[in-house]
C-alpha positions as CSV (number, residue, x, y, z in Angstrom):
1,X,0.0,0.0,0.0
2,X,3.0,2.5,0.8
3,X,4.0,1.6,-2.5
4,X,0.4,2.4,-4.5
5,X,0.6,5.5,-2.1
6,X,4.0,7.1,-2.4
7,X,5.5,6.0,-5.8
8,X,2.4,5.1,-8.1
9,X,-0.1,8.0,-6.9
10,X,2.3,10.5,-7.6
11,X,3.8,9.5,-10.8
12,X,-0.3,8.8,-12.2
13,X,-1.0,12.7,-11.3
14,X,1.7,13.8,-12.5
15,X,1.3,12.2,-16.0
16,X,-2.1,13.3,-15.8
17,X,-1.7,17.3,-15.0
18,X,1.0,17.5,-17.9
19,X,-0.7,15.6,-20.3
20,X,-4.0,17.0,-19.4
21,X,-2.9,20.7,-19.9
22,X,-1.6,19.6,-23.1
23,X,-4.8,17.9,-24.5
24,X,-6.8,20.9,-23.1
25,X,-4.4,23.1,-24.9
26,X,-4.8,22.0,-27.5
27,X,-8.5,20.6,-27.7
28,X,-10.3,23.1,-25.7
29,X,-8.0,26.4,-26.1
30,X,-11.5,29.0,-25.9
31,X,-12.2,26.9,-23.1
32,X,-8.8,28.1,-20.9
33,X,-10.3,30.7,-19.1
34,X,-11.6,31.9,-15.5
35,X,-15.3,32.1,-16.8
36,X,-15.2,35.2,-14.6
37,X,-18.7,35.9,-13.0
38,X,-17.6,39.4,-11.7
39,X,-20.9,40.8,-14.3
40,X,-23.0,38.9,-12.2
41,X,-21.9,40.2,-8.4
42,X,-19.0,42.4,-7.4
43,X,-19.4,43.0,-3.7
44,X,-18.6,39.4,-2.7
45,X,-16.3,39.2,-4.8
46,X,-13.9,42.1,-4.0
47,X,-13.4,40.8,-0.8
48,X,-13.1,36.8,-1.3
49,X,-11.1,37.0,-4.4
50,X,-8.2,39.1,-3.0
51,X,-8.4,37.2,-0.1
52,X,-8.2,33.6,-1.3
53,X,-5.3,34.5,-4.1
54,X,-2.7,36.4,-2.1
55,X,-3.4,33.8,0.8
56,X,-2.5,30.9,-1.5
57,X,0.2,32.3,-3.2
58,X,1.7,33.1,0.2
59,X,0.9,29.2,0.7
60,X,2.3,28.1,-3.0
61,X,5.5,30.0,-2.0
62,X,5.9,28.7,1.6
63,X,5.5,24.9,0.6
64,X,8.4,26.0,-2.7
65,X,10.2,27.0,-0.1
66,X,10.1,24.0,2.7
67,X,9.5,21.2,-0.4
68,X,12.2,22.1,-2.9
69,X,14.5,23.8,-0.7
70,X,17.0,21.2,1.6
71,X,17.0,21.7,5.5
72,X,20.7,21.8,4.8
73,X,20.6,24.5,2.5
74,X,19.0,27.3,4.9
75,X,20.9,26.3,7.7
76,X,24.1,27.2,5.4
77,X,23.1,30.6,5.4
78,X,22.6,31.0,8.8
79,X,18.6,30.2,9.1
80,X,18.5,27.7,12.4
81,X,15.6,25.0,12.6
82,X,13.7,27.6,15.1
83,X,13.7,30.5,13.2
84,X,12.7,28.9,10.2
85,X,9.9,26.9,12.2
86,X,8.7,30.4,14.2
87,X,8.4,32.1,10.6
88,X,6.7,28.7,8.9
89,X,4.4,28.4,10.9
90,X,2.9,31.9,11.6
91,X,3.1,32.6,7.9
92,X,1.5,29.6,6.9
93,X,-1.2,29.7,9.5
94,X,-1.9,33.5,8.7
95,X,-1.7,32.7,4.9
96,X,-3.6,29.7,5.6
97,X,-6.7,31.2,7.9
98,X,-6.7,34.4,5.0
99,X,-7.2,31.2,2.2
100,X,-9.7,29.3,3.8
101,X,-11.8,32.8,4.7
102,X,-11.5,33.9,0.9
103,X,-12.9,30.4,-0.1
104,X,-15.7,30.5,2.3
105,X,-16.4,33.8,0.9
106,X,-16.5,32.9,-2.5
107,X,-18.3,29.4,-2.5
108,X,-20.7,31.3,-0.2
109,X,-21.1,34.1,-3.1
110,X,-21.6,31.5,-5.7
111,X,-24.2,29.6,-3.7
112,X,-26.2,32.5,-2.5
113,X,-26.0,34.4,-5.7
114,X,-28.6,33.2,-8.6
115,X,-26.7,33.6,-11.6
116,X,-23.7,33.0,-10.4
117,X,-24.9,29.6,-9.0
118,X,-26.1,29.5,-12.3
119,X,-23.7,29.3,-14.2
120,X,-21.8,27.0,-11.7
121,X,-20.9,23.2,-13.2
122,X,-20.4,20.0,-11.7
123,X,-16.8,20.5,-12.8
124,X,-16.7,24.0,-10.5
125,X,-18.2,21.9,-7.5
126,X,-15.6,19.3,-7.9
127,X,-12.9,21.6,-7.9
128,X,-14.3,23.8,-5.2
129,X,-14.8,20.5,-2.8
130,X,-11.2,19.2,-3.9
131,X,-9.9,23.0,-3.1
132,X,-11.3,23.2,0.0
133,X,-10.4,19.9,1.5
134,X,-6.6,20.3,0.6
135,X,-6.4,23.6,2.2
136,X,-8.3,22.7,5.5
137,X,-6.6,19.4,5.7
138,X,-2.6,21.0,4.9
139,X,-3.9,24.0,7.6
140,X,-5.6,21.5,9.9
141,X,-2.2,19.6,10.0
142,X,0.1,22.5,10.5
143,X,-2.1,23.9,13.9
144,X,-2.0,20.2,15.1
145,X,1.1,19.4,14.6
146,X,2.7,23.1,15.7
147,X,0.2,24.7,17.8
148,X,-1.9,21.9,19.4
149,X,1.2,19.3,19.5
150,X,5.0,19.6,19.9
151,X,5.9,20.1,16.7
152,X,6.8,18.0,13.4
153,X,9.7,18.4,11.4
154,X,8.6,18.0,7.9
155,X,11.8,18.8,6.1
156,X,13.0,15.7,7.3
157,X,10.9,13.1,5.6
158,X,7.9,14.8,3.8
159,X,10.2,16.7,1.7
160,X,13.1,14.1,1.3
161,X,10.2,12.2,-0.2
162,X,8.7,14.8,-2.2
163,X,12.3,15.5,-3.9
164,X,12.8,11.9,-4.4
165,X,9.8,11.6,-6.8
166,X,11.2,14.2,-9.1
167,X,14.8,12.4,-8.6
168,X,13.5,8.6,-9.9
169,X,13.8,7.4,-6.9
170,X,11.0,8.0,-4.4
171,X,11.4,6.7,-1.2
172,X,7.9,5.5,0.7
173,X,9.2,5.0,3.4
174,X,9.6,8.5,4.6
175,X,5.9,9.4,4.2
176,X,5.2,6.1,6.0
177,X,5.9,7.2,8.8
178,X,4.5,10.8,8.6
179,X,1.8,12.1,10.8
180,X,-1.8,11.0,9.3
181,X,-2.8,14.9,8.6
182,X,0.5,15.1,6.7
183,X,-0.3,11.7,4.8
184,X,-4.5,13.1,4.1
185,X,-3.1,16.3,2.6
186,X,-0.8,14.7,0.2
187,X,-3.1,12.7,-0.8
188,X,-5.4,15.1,-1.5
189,X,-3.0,17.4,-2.9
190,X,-2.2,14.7,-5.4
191,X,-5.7,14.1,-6.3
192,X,-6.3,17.9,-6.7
193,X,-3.9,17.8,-9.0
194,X,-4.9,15.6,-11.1
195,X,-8.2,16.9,-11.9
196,X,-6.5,20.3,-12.4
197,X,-6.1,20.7,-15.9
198,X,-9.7,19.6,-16.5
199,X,-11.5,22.6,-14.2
200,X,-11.0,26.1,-14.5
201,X,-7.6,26.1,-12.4
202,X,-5.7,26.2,-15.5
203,X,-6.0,30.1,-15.6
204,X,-2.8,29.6,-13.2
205,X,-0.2,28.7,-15.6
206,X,-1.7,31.1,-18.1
207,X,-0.3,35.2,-18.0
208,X,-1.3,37.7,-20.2
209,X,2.4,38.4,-22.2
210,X,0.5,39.5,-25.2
211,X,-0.9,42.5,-23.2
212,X,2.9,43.5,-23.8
213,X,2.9,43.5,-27.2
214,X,-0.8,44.2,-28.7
215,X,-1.8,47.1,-31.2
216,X,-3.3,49.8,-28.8
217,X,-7.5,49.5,-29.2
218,X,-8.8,52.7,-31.0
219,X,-12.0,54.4,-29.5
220,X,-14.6,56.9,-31.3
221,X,-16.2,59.0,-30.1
222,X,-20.3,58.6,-30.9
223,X,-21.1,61.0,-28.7
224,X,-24.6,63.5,-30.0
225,X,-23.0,66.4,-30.8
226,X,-20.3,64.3,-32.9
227,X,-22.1,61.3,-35.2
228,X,-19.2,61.2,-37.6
229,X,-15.4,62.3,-37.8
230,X,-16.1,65.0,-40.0
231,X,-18.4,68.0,-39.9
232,X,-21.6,66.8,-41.9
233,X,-22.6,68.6,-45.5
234,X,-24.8,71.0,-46.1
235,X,-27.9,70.0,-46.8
236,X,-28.1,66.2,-44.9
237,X,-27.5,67.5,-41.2
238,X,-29.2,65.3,-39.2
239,X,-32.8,65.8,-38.2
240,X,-34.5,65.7,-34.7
């Protein structure tokens, strides 16, 4: 089971999110978009959507940072084990709390709101329930483990492991023995990954470069006083 776990589940949603993004690329290219309801309801959404994206980027960067980056590496430049675990952990809980109440915002907006619930799929409530479980479960883990309990050291097996996936050589053992939380947000990390290039989450890897680059747009002017660019002739001015 360790095995299925750690070394099959994360090669499968891997395959899946880069070949996914590449059949919806390429299959579905009008389709890569946001579907932005912000025409529908505005008030909501000023609040939740700030909310939710600058809490999860502070999230996406936090887990670059303890994932990718060795233990070894930050205690080279002088960053002890508590410092770095003082700053993780308030960060990520801040980030975290800031996420979850952006989310609960916005699912709130879309369920209360008639058009906007709408024009909701089963693919947005997927995503949304998928969404919501990782975050709860990754900030559920981090209070119990740092607040509630005496602390965990995940740099010293969860991320071992996670580098060893992208290595060829993942090593299960290492999330064996992980706190369950830990194990549940993986695993639904993994799964939320997998659905992602088939929901509206691709809008992530997408940025608008050809903003840069774009003929200005032209407007006219069609106010009353001016119905034309020139002056009209004599003769057919307009009437009424």
């Amino acid at each position: 089971m360790s095995v299925v776990l750690w070394v099959v589940a994360p090669y499968v949603a891997i395959t899946v999110f880069v070949l996914g993004h590449v059949w919806r690329y390429r299959y579905d290219k009008f389709g890569w978009t946001t579907r932005s309801s912000q025409m529908y309801e505005s008030r909501l959404l000023r609040v939740g959507s700030p909310l939710f994206h600058f809490g999860i980027l502070v999230v996406l960067l936090g887990h670059i940072g303890g994932l990718v980056v060795p233990k070894s590496w930050t205690e080279a430049v002088g960053v002890g084990e508590e410092t770095y675990h003082v700053v993780a952990v308030v960060l990520g809980t801040v980030a975290g709390v800031a996420t979850v109440g952006g989310l609960a915002i916005l699912i709130y907006r879309r369920r209360t709101v008639g058009p906007v619930f709408t024009a909701t799929t089963r693919n947005d409530k997927l995503m949304y329930a998928m969404l919501g479980l990782t975050i709860v479960l990754g900030l559920s883990a981090t209070v119990a483990a740092n607040v509630v309990g005496g602390g965990y050291d995940y740099r010293t097996t969860i991320s071992p492991w996670f580098r060893s996936v992208f290595y060829l050589s993942p090593d299960p053992a290492l999330m064996a023995g992980a706190p369950i939380l830990f194990q549940l947000h993986a695993l639904s990390a993994l799964a939320l990954f997998a659905i992602w290039p088939f929901t509206r989450l691709v809008h992530m890897l997408t940025a608008p470069v050809g903003y840069l680059t774009r003929p200005y747009i032209v407007y006219r002017s069609r106010d009353e006083q001016r119905a034309g660019a020139r002056a009209p002739r004599r003769g057919w001015e307009p009437s009424g």
